[in-house]
C-alpha positions in Angstrom: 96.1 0.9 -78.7 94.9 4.2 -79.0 92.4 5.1 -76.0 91.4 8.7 -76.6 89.8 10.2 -72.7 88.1 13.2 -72.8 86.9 15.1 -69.7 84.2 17.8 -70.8 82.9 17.2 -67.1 84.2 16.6 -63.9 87.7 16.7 -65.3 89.5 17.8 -61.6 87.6 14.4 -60.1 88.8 12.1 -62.7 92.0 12.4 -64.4 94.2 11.1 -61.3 92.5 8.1 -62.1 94.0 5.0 -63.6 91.7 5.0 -66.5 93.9 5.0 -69.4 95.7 1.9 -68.1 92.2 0.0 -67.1 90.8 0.5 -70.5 93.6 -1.1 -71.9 93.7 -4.0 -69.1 90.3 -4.9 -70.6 91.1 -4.3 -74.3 94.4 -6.7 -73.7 92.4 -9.3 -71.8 89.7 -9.1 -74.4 92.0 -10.2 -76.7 91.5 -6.9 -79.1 94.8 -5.7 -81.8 97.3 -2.9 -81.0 95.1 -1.0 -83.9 92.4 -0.9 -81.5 90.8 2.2 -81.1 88.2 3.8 -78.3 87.2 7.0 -76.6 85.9 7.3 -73.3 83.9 10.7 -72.5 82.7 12.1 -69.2 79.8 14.2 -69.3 76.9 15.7 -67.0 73.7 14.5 -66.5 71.7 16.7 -69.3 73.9 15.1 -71.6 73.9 11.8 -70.8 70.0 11.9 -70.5 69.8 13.1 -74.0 71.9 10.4 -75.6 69.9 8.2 -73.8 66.8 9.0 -75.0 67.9 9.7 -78.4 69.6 6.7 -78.9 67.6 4.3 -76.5 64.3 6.3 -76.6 65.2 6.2 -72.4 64.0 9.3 -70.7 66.9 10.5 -68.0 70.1 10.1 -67.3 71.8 6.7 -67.1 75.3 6.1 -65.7 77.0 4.9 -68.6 76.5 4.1 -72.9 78.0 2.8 -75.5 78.5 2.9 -79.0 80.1 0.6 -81.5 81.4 1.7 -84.2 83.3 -0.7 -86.4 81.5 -4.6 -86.5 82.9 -6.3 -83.4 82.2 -9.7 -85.7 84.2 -8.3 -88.9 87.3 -10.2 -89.0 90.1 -8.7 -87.2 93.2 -10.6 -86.4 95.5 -10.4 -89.4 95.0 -6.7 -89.0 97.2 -6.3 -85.8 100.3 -4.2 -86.4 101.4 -0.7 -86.9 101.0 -0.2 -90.6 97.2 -1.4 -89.8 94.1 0.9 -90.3 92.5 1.9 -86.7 89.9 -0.6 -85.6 87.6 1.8 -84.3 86.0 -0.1 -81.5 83.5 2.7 -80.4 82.7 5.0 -77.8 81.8 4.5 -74.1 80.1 7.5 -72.2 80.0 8.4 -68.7 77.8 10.2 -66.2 80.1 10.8 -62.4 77.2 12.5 -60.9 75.3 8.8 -61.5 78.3 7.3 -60.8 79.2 9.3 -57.6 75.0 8.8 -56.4 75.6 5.0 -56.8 78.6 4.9 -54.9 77.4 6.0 -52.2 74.2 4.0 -52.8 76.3 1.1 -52.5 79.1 2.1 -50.5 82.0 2.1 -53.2 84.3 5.1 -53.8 83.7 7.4 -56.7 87.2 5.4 -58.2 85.9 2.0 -57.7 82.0 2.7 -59.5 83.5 4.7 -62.3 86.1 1.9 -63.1 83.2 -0.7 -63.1 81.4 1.8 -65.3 84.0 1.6 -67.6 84.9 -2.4 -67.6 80.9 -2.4 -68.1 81.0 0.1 -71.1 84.2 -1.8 -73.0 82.8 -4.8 -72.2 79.8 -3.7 -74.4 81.6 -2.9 -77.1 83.4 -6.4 -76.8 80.0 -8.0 -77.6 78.7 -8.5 -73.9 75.5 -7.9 -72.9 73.0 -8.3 -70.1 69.3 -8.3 -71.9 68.9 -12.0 -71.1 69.5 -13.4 -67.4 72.3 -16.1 -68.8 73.8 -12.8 -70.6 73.5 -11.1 -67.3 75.5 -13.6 -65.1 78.0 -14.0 -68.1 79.0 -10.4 -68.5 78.7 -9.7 -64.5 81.1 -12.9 -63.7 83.7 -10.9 -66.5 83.2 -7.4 -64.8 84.1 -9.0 -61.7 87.0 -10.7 -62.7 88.3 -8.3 -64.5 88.0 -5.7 -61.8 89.9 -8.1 -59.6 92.5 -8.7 -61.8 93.1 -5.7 -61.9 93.2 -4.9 -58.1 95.4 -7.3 -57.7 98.0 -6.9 -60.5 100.7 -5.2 -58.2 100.2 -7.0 -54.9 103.4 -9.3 -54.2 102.5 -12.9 -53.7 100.5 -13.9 -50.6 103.9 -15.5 -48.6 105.5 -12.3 -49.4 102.8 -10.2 -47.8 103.4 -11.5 -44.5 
């Protein structure tokens, strides 16, 4: 999987951050090919505002957007391998000064909100979304299971803990 993370903001707060590896936690449990292909951007607030209201006629800044590029229903699986064009997933963008406000709004680190930021924008381009309540709980009950798997995919087992 190519995941191509670019840090045009905020680099010095973000790049000891397991991102690479999340995004490609999600992308694997999402069932996408190895010719998968997405970038991740972090950018300020004047930027994110304009995308938003360019693309979602949204005045102001928003925490994260994405953008799909290739069809997420176009047929994919008997192009995984290799020798296979990029599937070029799309783009997830991120604001860490709305990020780092809504972590402390709700008391999570600056690590902990951007990685939901991020499970939230993949997940996008993985054909979730929230518009409709029952789309809501759906792709809430993924983020949070996703998130937990991967908090939890180095502990040792419970006995072991003790």
């Amino acid at each position: 999987m190519e995941i191509l993370i670019t840090y045009p903001y905020r680099e010095e707060d973000l790049t000891e951050m397991p991102l690479h590896d999340l995004a490609q936690f999600v992308l694997e449990r999402e069932g996408k090919p190895l010719n998968t292909e997405v970038s991740v951007s972090f950018v300020d607030n004047a930027t994110i505002a304009e995308l938003n209201e360019r693309f979602r006629n949204i005045e102001g800044p928003t925490d994260v957007l994405s953008s799909e590029c290739d069809n997420i229903a176009d047929d994919i699986t008997a192009a995984d391998g290799p020798a296979c064009p990029l599937y070029e997933l799309g783009d997830v963008i991120i604001a860490p000064d709305v990020a780092e406000a809504q972590s402390q709004e709700y008391g999570n680190s600056l690590e902990q909100e951007v990685s939901l930021l991020l499970v939230h924008g993949l997940l996008h381009l993985c054909g979730y979304d929230h518009i409709e309540d029952d789309e809501a709980e759906i792709m809430e009950a993924r983020e949070a299971e996703l998130l937990r798997e991967w908090s939890e995919r180095n502990l040792p087992p419970i006995d072991e803990r003790r």
